[in-house]
C-alpha positions in Angstrom: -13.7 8.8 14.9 -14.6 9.2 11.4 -17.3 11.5 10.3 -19.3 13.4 6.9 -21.4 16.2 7.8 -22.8 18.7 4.7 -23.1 22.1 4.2 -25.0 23.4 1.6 -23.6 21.5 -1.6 -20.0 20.6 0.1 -19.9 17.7 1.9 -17.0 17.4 4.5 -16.2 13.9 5.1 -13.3 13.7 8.9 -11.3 10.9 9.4 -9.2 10.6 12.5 -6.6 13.4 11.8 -7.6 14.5 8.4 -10.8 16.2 6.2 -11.6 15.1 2.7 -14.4 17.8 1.4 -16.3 16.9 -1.7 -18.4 19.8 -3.4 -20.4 20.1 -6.7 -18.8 21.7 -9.5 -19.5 22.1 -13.5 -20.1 24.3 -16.9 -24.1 24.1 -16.7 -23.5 23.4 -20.3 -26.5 20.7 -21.2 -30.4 20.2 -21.2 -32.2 19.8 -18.1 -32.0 20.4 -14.3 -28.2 19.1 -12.8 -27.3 18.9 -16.5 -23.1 19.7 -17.3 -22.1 19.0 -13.4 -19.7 17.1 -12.1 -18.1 16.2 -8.2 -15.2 18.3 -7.5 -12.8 18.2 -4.6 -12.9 21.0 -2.6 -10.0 20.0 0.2 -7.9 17.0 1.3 -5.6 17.7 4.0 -4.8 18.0 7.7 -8.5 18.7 10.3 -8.6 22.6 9.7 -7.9 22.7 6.0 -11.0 23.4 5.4 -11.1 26.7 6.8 -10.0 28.7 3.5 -10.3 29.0 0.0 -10.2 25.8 -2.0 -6.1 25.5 -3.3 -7.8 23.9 -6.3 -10.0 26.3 -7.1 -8.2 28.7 -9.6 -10.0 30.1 -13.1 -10.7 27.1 -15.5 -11.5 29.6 -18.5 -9.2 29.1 -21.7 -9.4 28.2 -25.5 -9.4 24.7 -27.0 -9.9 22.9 -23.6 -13.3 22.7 -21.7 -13.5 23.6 -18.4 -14.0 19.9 -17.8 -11.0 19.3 -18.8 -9.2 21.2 -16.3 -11.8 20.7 -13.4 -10.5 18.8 -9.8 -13.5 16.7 -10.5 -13.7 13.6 -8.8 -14.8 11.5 -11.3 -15.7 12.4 -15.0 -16.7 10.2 -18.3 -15.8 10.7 -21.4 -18.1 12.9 -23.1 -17.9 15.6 -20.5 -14.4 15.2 -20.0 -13.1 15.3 -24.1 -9.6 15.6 -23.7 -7.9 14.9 -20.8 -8.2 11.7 -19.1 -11.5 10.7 -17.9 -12.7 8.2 -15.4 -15.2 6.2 -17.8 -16.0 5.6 -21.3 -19.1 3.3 -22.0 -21.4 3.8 -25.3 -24.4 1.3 -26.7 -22.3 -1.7 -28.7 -21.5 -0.2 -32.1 -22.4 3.3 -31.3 -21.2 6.9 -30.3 -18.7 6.5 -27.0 -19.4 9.2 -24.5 -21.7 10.1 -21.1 -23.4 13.1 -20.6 -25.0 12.9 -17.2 -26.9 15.0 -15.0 -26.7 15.4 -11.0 -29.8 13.5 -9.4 -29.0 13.2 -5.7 -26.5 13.1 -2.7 -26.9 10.7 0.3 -25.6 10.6 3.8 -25.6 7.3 5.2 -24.7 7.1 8.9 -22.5 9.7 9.4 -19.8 7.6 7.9 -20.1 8.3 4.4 -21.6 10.0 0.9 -23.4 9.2 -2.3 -23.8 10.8 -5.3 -25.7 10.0 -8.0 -25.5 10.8 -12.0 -28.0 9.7 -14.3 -27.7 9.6 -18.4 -31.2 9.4 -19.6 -30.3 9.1 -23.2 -27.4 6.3 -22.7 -29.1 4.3 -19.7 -26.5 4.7 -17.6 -26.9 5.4 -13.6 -23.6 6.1 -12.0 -23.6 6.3 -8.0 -20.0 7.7 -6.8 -19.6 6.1 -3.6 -17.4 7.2 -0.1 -16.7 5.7 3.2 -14.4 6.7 5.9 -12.6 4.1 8.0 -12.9 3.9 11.3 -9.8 4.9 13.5 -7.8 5.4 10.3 -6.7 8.7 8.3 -8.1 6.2 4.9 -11.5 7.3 2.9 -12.4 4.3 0.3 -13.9 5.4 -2.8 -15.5 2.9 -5.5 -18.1 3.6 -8.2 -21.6 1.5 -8.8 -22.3 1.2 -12.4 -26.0 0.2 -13.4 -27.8 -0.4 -16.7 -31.2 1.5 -16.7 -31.9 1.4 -20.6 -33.4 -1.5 -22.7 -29.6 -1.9 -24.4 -26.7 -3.4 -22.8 -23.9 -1.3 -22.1 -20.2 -1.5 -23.5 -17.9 -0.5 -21.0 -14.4 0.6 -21.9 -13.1 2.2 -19.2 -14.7 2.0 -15.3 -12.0 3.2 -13.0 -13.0 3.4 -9.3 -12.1 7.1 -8.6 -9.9 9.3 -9.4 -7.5 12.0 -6.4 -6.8 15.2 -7.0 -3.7 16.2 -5.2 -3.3 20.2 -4.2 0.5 20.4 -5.0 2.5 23.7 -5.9 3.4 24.6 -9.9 6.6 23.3 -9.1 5.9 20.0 -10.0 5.3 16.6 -8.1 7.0 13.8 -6.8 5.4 10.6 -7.4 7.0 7.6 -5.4 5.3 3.9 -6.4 6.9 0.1 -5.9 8.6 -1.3 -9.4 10.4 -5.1 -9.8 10.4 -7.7 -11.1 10.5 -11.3 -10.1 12.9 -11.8 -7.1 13.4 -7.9 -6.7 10.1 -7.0 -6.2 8.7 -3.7 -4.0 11.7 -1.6 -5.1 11.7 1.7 -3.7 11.1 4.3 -7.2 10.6 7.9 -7.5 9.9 10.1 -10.3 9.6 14.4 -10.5 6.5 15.0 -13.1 6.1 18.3 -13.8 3.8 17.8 -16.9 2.5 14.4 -19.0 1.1 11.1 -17.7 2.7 8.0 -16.3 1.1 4.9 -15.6 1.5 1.4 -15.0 0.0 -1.4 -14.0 -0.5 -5.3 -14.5 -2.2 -7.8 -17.2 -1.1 -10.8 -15.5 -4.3 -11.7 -13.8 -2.6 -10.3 -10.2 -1.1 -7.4 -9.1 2.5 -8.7 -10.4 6.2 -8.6 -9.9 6.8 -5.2 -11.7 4.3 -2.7 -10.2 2.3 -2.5 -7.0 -1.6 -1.0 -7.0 0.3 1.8 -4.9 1.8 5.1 -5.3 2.3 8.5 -3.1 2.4 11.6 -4.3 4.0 14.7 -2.8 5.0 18.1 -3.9 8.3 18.4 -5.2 9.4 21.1 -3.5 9.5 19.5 0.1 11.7 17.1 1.7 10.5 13.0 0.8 10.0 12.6 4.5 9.3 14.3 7.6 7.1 16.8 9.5 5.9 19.4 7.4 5.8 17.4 4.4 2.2 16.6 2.9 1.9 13.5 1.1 -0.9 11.6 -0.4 -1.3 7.6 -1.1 -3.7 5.6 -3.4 -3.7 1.5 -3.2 -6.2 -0.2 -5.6 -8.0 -3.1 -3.9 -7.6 -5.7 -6.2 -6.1 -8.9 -7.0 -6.4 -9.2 -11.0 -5.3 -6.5 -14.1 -5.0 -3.1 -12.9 -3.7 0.2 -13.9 -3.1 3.5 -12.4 -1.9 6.9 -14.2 -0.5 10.6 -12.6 -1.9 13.1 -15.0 -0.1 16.1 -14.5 -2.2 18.2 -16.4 -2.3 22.0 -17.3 -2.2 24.9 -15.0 -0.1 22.8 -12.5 -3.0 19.9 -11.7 -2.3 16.2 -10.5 -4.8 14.1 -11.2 -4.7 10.1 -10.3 -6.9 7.5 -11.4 -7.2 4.2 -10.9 -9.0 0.6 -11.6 -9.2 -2.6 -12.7 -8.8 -3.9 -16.4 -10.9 -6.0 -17.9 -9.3 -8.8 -19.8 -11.1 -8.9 -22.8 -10.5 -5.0 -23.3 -14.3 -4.0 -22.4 -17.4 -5.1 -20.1 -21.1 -5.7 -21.3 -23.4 -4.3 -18.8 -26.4 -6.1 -19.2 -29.7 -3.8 -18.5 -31.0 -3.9 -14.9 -26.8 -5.1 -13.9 -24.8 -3.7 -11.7 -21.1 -3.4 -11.7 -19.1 -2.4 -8.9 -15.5 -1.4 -9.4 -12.9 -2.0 -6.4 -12.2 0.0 -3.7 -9.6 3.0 -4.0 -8.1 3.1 -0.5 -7.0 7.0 0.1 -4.4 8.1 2.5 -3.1 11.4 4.1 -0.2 12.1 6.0 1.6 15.5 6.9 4.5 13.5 8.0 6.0 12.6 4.5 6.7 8.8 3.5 7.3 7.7 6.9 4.1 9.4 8.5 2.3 7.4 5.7 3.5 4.3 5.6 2.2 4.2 9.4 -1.5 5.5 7.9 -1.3 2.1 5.8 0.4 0.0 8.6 -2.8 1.0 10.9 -5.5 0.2 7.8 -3.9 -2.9 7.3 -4.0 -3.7 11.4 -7.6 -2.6 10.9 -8.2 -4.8 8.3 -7.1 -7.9 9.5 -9.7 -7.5 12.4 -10.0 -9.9 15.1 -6.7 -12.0 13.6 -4.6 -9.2 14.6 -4.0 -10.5 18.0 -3.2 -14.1 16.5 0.9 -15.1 16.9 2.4 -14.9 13.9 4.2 -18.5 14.4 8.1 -18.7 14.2 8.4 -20.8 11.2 10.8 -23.5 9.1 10.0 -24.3 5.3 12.0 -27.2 4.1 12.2 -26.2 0.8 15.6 -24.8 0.5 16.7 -27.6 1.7 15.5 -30.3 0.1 13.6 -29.2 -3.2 11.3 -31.6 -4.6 13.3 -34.5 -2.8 10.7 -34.9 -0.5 11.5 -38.2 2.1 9.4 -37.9 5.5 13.0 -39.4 7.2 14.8 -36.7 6.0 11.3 -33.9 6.4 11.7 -35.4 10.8 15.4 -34.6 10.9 15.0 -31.7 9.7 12.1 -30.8 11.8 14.0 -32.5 14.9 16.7 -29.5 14.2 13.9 -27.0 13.9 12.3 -27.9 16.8 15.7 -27.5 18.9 15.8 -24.0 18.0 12.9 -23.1 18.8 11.3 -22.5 16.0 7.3 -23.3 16.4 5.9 -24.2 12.8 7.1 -26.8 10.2 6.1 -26.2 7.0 6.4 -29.0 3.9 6.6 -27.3 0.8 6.0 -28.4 -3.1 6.8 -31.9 -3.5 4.7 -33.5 -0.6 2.4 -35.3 -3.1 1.6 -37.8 -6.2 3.5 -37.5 -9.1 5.2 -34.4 -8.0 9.6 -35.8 -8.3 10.1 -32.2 -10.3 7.7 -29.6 -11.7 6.9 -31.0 -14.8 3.8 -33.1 -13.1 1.5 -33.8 -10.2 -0.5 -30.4 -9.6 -3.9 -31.1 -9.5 -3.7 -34.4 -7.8 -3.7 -33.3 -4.7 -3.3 -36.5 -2.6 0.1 -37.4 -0.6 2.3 -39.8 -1.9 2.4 -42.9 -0.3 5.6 -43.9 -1.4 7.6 -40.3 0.5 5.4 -41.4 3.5 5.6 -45.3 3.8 3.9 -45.1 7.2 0.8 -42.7 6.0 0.7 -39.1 6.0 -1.2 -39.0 9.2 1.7 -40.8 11.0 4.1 -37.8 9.5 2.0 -35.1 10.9 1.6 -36.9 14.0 5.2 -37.6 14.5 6.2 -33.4 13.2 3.5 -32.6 15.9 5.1 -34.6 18.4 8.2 -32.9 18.6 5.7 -29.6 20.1 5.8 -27.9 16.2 2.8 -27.1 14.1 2.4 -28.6 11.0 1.8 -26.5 7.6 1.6 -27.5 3.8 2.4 -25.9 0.5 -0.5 -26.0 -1.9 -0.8 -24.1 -5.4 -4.7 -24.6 -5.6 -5.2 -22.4 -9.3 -2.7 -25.0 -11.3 -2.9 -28.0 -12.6 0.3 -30.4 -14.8 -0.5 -31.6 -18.2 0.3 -35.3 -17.4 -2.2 -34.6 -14.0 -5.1 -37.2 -13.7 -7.2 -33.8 -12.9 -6.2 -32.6 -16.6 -7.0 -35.7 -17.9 -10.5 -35.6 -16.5 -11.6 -32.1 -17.0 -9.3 -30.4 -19.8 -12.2 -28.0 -20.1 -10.9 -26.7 -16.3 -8.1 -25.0 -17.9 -8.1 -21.4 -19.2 -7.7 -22.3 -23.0 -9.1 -20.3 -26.5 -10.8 -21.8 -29.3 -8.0 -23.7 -32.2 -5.1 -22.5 -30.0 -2.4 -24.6 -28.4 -2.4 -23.3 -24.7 1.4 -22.3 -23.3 2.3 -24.1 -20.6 4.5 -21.5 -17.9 6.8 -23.5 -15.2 5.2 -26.7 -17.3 1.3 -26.2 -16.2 -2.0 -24.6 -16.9 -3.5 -22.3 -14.5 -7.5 -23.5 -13.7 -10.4 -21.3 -14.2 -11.0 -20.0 -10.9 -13.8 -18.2 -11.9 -16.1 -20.8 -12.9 -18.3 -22.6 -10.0 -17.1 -26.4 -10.3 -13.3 -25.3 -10.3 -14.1 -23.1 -7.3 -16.0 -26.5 -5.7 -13.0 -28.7 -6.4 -10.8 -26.1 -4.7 -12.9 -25.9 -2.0 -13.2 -29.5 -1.5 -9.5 -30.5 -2.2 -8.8 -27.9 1.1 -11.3 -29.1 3.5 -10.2 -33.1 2.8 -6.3 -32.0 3.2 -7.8 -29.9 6.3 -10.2 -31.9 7.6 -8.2 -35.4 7.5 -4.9 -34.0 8.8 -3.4 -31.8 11.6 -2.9 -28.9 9.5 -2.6 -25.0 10.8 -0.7 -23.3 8.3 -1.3 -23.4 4.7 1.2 -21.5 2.1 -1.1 -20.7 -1.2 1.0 -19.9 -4.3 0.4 -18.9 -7.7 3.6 -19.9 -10.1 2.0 -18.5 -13.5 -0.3 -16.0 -14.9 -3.0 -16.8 -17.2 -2.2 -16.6 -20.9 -4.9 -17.9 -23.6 -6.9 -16.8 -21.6 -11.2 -18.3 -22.7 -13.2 -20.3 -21.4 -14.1 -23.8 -23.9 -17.7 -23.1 -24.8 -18.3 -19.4 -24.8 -18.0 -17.8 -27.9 -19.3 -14.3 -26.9 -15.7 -13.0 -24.9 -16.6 -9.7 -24.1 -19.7 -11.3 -21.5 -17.4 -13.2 -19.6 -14.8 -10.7 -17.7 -12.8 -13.6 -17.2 -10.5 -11.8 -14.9 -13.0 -10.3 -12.6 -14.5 -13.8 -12.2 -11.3 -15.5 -11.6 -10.6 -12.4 -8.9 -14.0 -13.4 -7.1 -13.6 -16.9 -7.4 -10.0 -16.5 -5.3 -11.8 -14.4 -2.5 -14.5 -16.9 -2.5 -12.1 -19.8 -1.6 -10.0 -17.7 1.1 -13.6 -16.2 3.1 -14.1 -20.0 2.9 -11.2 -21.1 4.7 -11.5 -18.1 7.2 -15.0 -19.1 8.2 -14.4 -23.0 8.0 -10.9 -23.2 9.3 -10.7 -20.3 11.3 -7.4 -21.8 12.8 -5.7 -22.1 9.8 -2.9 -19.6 9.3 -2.9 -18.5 6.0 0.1 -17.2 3.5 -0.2 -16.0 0.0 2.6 -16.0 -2.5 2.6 -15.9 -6.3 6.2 -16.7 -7.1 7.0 -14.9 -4.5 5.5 -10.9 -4.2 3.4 -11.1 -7.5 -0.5 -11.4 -6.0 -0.2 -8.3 -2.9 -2.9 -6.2 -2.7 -5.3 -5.4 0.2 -7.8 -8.0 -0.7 -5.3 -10.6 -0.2 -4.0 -9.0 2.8 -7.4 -9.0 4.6 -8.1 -12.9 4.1 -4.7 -13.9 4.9 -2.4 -13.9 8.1 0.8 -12.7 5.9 2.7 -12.5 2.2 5.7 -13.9 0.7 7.2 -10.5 -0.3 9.8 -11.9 -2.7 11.0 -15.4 -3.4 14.8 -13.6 -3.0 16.3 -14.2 0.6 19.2 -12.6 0.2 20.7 -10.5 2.7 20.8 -7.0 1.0 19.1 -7.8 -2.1 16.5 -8.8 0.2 16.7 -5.5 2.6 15.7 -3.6 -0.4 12.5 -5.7 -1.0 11.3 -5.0 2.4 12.3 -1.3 2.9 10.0 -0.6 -0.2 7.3 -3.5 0.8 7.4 -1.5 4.6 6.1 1.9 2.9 3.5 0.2 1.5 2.1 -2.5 4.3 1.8 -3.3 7.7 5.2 -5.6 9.2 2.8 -8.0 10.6 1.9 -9.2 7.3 6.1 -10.0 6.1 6.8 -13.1 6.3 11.0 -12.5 6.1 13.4 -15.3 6.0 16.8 -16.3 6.9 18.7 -18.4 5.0 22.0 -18.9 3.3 21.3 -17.8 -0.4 24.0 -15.3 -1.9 22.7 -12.2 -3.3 21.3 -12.4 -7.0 21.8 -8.0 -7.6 24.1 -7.4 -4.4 26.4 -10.1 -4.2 28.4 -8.7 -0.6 28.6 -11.3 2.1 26.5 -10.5 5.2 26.6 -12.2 8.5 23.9 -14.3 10.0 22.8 -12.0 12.6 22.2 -9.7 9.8 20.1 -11.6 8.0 18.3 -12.4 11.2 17.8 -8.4 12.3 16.3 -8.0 9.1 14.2 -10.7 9.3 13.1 -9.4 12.6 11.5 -6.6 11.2 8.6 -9.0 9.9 7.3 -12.4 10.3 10.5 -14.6 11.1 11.1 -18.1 9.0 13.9 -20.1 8.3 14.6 -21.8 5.4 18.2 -22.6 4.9 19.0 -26.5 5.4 19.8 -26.8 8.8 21.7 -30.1 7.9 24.7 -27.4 7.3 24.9 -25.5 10.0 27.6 -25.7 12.5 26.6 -25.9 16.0 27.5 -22.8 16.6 25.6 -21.6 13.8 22.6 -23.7 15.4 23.5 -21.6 18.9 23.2 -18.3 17.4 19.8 -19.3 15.6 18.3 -19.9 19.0 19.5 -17.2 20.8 18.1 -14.9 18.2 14.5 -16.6 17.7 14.3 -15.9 21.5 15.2 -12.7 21.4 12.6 -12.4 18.0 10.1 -13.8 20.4 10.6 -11.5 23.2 9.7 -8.1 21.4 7.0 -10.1 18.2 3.9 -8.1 19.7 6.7 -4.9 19.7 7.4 -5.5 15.6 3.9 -6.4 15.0 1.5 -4.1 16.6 3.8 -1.0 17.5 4.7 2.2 15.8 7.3 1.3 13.0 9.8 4.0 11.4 11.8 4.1 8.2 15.7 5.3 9.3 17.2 6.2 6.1 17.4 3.8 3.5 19.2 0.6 2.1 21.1 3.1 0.0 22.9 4.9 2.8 25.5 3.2 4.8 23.5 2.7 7.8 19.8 1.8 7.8 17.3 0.8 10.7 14.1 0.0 11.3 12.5 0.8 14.3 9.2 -0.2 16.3 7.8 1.6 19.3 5.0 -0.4 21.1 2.0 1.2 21.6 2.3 1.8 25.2 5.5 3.7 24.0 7.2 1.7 27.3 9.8 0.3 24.6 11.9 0.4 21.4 13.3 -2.1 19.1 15.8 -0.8 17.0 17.4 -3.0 14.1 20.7 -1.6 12.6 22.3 -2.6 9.5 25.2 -2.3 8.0 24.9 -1.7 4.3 27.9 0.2 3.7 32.0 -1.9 2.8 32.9 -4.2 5.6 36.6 -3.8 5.3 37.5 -3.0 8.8 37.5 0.9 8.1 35.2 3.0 10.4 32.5 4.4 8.0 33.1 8.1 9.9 37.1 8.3 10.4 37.4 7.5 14.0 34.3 8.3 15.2 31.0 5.4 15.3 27.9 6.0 13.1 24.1 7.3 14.5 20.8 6.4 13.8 18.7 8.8 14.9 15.4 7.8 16.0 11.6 8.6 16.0 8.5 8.6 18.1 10.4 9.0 21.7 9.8 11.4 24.1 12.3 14.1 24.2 12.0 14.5 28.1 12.2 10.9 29.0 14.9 8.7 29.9 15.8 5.3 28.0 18.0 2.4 28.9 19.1 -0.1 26.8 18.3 -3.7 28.0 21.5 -5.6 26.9 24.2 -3.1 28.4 21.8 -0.8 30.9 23.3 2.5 29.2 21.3 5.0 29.6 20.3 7.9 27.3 18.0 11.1 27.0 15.2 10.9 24.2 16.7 14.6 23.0 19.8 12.5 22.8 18.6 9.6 20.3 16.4 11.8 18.6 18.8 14.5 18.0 22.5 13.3 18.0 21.3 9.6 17.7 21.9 6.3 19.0 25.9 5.1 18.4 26.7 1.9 16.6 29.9 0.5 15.4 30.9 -1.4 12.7 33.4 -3.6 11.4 34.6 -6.3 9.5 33.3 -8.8 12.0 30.2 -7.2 13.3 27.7 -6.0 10.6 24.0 -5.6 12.4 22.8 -4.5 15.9 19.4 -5.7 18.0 18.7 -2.9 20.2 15.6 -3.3 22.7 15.1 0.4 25.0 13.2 0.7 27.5 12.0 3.9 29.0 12.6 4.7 32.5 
């Protein structure tokens, strides 16, 4: 139950487990009634924080800053806020940069959430600061409504959707956010800031490989994880540029902010127009990292809505094993192996279509080609079907190849500035999504290839970002916010396919992890984390991705590629427990495995299939990391009757015990002390105080490198 109730000028919005109270705070410097004031927050912690002094409510008076400067406020401009980092800059074209608003109102709408509303007279600026709990989550999402009320268009600079203020101790904080790059994406990164600013973020038109729109912050002086250990998230909603920044500012403050950025460096607000920034999702926990990766896993279950309860399918992408040598023979053998496995979806990836013998040509043209299926696509489909698989299809919808017969036709498609030569990345363009005829072509190109064939599974990709990025035709930049367009033209296309193929499973990649954000996550069915399947290098993508998003959203492979930063071998049911942990595919060519390669494959999709809804919609936990010589991942189901534990091996497999003579623990999570357990394989039994405490025993060697382990309580 989520809640906002007011008293006097604090407002007290409740989430399930937690309180987020907003209050009015300011210098009363300025002309006018609600002149110099500002939103401050007032407490965000565990339900009873509330009951106390404000922790961020210490004196504000000193020389050379204002107390603006140093205020918790929620958000600020520039022009109240001088000196330290504010929230907003906007200013008439050509004219003095800076906001000085007054307080006009506050709103309660449905007991769910709170407006607040600023005005600047002079500037004609109206700002409305905008919260809403979630329901059945511990997540508020903030946002801010920008609106032009003068005779003069606006120039906005800077239009962050909120900014958190995080009650840690003078000791400093902890800030722990996702870094990468391509094929190591969602690595696990933590930094102590005691004082300065750091921030990151992406101008790639996506999220990108290096950062995520993510971070958690956490007092320094307590443990990462664990009871007793208060820690806060932020996760931009957005799919284009983005930034976010830690301000650790003077006195001991931490101050985030976060929001998009506009491509062409600033926004004209036009007057009587509205901008709305993205949603800033925020997230309590008092259970450190662990505790709040689960906050996220149950936003993200939340937001997937009724598609929750569809299976994730067991799936097979050919890719790995046959490139762009795409020969429907070849595809049905392959699919024929598949099948015998058990797997349940057959996916054809790049390659399928005209022109396409290498990536140099054929994106845009989205038609099959006749000559890879000499009895017609429809016949290929029919005949993959046949063998009780569904069918999917690899599609890159934003690019399109120079030699393309869709290039030739509408060169002006293509992102491209005035007397430049555009680059071409992986040897294509990338289309302007955000204009309406591209967005029409892409819609139509998906419901022909939807409509005419037995499709259920579509994998969307994005293999470069834009670069010269204009649009032939407009010579005004700064009134286009290219990148916002292209953002909504993307959304568009996937609520189409959502509402007109409903069926459709739906996966987004960009070269792997580069496009992840919670408004992809909510249109589609799951993400390619990382286009690195890897054994360990790939562990380490998914124990960071895991902090940040739900399991039933990561899609996880096994195949046979060798590690690209951690070369040690790894066996195949290691690669398959840690593929367990998420959406399970294979794509290694399965015209190389040994039969009894082929045996073990099966037996382990069964046993995937037999605890899915367990991994998917239970109660996951972190146990230890990738760095430690032991690491699990564990999922209770919600009724708490079992537990799937995978164990891993990530320490030398030499034959040498890694405790001299003695096995090694995981100790697990979320188990009743009291209760009884008994393992399903073996039928040993233990005590909950047992697993939790002393833990549950594993042994490795040189032969035997990952363990399965389903409980179930007695």
């Amino acid at each position: 139950m989520s809640t906002t109730e007011r008293a006097s000028d604090r407002w007290v919005l409740r989430t399930e487990h937690t309180v987020y109270a907003v209050t009015l705070g300011g210098d009363g410097e300025g002309d006018g009634p609600g002149a110099g004031i500002w939103p401050e927050l007032a407490v965000w912690g565990p339900t009873g924080a509330q009951d106390g002094p404000s922790p961020l409510g210490w004196s504000r008076r000193t020389h050379f800053v204002t107390p603006a400067d140093l205020a918790p406020a929620e958000y600020i401009p520039h022009g109240l806020r001088p000196f330290n980092g504010a929230d907003l800059i906007a200013s008439r074209p050509g004219r003095e940069r800076g906001v000085w608003w007054r307080f006009v109102e506050a709103h309660q709408e449905d007991d769910s959430g709170l407006d607040l509303t600023f005005d600047d007279d002079v500037l004609g600026l109206r700002v409305t600061l905008r919260y809403a709990t979630v329901p059945d989550t511990d997540v508020i999402r903030r946002w801010a409504e920008l609106t032009c009320t003068g005779n003069e268009s606006l120039r906005l600079e800077r239009f962050d959707s909120a900014a958190v203020n995080v009650p840690v101790s003078a000791h400093g904080t902890r800030v722990t956010y996702l870094t990468g790059q391509w094929s190591q994406e969602f690595q696990f990164t933590q930094t102590q800031l005691r004082r300065g600013t750091l921030e990151f973020g992406s101008t790639q038109g996506a999220p990108g490989h290096a950062y995520a729109p993510w971070l958690a912050v956490q007092d320094a002086v307590h443990p990462d994880r664990g009871t007793g250990s208060p820690t806060y998230g932020i996760a931009l909603e957005w799919a284009g540029n983005w930034h976010m920044a830690v301000d650790a500012e003077p006195g001991g403050a931490v101050r985030v902010r976060a929001g998009r950025v506009p491509h062409e460096g600033s926004v004209l607000l036009t007057p009587g127009e509205t901008l709305v920034t993205p949603m800033l999702a925020c997230a309590f926990s008092p259970d450190g990292l662990d505790g709040l990766s689960r906050v996220w896993h149950r936003y993200e279950r939340r937001l997937a809505g009724g598609r929750l309860t569809r299976r994730r399918p067991v799936l097979y992408n050919s890719w790995e094993a046959t490139g762009f040598d795409v020969r429907a023979d070849h595809q049905l053998a392959l699919a024929r192996r598949a099948a015998d496995l058990g797997v349940e979806l057959f996916v054809v990836d790049d390659g399928w279509f005209s022109g396409r013998t290498d990536d140099t040509g054929g994106l845009g043209d989205w038609e099959p080609d006749p000559a890879l299926f000499p009895h017609g696509f429809n016949r290929f489909v029919d005949d993959v079907c046949a063998l009780g698989l569904d069918f999917g299809l690899w599609v890159e919808p934003e690019a399109v190849s120079p030699g393309s017969k869709l290039h030739a036709e509408h060169p002006e498609w293509v992102y491209r500035l005035p007397q430049r030569t555009g680059r071409r990345v992986r040897n294509q363009f990338l289309l302007d999504l955000g204009r309406d005829d591209v967005q029409e072509f892409v819609l139509d190109t998906l419901d022909r290839l939807l409509g005419r064939y037995d499709i259920s599974y579509l994998k969307w990709d994005m293999n470069r970002p834009p670069t010269e990025r204009g649009r032939p035709g407009e010579d005004f930049a700064e009134r286009l916010d290219l990148d916002a367009a292209h953002v909504a033209g993307y959304l568009r296309v996937l609520d189409h396919l959502r509402t007109r193929h409903p069926h459709v499973t739906v996966e987004g990649c960009a070269g792997g992890g580069g496009r992840i954000d919670h408004t992809t996550l909510a249109r589609t069915d799951m993400v390619w984390p990382s286009d690195n399947t890897a054994p360990l290098d790939r562990l380490s993508v998914q124990y960071g991705y895991l902090h940040a998003h739900a399991p039933h959203t990561m899609s996880s492979w096994v195949t046979d590629a060798r590690g690209l930063f951690d070369p040690r071998p790894r066996s195949l049911a290691f690669r398959f427990v840690s593929a367990m942990t998420g959406v399970l595919g294979i794509g290694a060519d399965l015209g190389t495995w040994s039969e009894e390669q082929r045996a073990s494959a099966a037996w382990w999709i069964a046993r995937y299939k037999s605890v899915r809804d367990i991994v998917h919609h239970g109660e996951t936990h972190l146990l230890g990391s990738p760095d430690e010589p032991t690491f699990g991942v564990e999922s209770v189901a919600p009724d708490r009757s079992r537990i799937v534990v995978a164990a891993l091996s990530t320490g030398r497999l030499d034959g040498s015990p890694l405790v001299p003579g003695r096995p090694d623990r995981l100790r697990l999570q979320g188990l009743d002390a009291a209760a009884r357990y008994r393992d399903e394989a073996d039928g040993t039994e233990y005590g909950g105080a047992y697993l939790r405490h002393v833990g549950l025993p594993l042994r490795w060697d040189a032969e035997h490198d990952a363990e399965h382990v389903v409980l179930r309580r007695l």
